[in-house]
N, C-alpha and C positions, 0 to 999 in steps of 0.2 A: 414846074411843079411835078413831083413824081406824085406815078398813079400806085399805088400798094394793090395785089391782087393775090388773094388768096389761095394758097395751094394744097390738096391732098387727093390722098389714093386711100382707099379702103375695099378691100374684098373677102368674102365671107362664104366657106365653101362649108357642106355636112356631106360628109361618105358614110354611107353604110356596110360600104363593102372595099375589097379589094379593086381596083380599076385595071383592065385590061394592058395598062403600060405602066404598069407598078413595078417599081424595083424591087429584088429579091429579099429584102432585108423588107419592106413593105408587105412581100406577100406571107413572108414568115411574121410576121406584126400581126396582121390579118386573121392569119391561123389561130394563132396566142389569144387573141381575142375570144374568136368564137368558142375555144375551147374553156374561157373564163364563161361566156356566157352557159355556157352547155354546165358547168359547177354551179354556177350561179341558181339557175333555172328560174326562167322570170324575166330577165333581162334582156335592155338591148344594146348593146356598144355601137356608139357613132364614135367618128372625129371631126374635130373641129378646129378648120384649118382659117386661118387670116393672116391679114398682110394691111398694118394701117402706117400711115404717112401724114402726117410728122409723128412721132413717136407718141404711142398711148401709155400709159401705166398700167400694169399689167392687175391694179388693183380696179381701174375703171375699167379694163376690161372684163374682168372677175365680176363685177357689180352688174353688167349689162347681160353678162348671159347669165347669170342667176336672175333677174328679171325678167328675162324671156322664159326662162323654164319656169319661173312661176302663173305665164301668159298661156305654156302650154299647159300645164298641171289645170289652170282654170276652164279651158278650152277643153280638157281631155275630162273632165268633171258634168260638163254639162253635156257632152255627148252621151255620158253615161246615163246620165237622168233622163235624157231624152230617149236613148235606149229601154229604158226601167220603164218608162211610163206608155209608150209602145207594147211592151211586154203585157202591160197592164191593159192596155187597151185590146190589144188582141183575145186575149182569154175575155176580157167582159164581152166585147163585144165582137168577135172573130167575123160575124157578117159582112161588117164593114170591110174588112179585106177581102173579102172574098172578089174574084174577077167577074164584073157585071153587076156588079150591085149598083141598084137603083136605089133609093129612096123615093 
């Protein structure tokens, strides 16, 4: 009887920056970037490096990371609120923050 065992590799890196053993074609990439960012104004430029096994389509991988960024756009949404409403709380009620406050 054969045994069938499944095989793959997947890894998933995000840089924000240039890396200390970056190829020089890398670190001019790098540059180019920040300097889009800096026109931009607002922006942040990642890359988004993977390696999967057995072959993915490059449209399911398209699908999974516009799902994550929609995970972080949700995530980055309710920190804001949570921020706003902090804000909020502060001015009404700044006591409360204050250091040594009892009730």
């Amino acid at each position: 009887m054969k045994v069938y065992k499944p095989e793959w590799h997947c890894t998933f890196r995000v840089n924000e920056g240039v890396e200390e053993s970056a190829s020089w074609k890398e670190r001019i990439a790098w540059r180019l970037r920040a300097m889009a960012d800096k026109l931009d104004g607002g922006g942040r430029t990642i890359r988004i490096d993977y390696s999967i096994f057995p072959r993915v389509s490059r449209q399911d991988i398209d699908s999974c990371l516009g799902k994550g960024f929609e995970v972080t756009q949700s995530l980055l949404t309710q920190l804001a609120h949570q921020a706003a409403c902090e804000d909020v709380m502060r001015d009404a009620k700044a006591e409360l923050f204050e250091e040594g406050y009892h009730h």
